[in-house]
C-alpha positions in Angstrom: 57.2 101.5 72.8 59.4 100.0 69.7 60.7 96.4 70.3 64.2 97.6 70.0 63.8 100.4 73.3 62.0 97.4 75.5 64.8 95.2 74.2 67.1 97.9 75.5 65.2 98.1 78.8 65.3 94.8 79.9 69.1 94.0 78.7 70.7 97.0 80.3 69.4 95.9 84.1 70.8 92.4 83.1 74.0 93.3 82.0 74.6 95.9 85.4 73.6 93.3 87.6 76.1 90.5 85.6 78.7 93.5 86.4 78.1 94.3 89.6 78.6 90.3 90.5 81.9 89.8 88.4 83.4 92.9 90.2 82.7 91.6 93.9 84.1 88.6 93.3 87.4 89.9 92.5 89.7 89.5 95.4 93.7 90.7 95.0 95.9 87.1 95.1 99.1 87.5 96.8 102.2 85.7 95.1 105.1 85.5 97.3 108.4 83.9 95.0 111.1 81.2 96.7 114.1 83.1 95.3 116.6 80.5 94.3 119.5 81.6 96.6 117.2 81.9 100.0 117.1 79.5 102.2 114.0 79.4 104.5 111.0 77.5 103.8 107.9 78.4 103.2 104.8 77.2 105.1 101.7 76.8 102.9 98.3 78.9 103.5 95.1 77.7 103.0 93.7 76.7 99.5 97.0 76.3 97.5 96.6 74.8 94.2 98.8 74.4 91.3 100.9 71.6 89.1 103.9 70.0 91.0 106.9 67.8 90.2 106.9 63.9 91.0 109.8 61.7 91.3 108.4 58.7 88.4 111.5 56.5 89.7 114.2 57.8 87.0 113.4 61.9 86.9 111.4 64.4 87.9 107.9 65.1 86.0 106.0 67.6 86.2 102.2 66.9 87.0 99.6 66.9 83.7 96.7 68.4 86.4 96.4 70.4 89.2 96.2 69.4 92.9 95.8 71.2 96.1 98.7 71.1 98.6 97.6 70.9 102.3 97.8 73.7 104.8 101.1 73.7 106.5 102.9 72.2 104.2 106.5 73.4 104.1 108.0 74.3 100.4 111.7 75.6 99.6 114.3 75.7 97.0 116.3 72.6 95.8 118.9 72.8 93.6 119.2 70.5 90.2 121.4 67.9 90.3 124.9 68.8 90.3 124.1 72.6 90.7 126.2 73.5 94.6 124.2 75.8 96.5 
């Protein structure tokens, strides 16, 4: 058998079975968007991650790294300064 058809043989199991595992570990994520004019909160779900805003004692920053918010947290809409709602 040439080198290049054993090659073949052995790489195209590999590469099926590296598919096969990427695919089934795709899940759909579910986004759900805090329109700016509603006014309900929004209790967080488990395994919420993302950057957030601090207060660093003269404006809001927004975080350099990402953290995980717990389950149950609430989360809503607040207007900018000086913006009425």
């Amino acid at each position: 058998m040439p080198a290049n058809l054993y090659k073949l043989r052995m790489l195209l199991p590999l590469l099926a079975a590296c598919i096969a595992v990427s695919l089934t570990g795709c899940e759909a994520k579910r986004v759900v968007f805090v329109h700016p004019t509603d006014h309900d909160l929004i209790r967080l779900g488990p395994d919420v991650r993302g950057r957030v805003y601090y207060w660093n004692g003269s404006q809001w920053e927004l975080s350099s790294n990402s953290v995980r918010l717990p389950e149950g947290w609430y989360a809503g809409y607040v207007p900018p300064e000086g913006e009425d709602r």
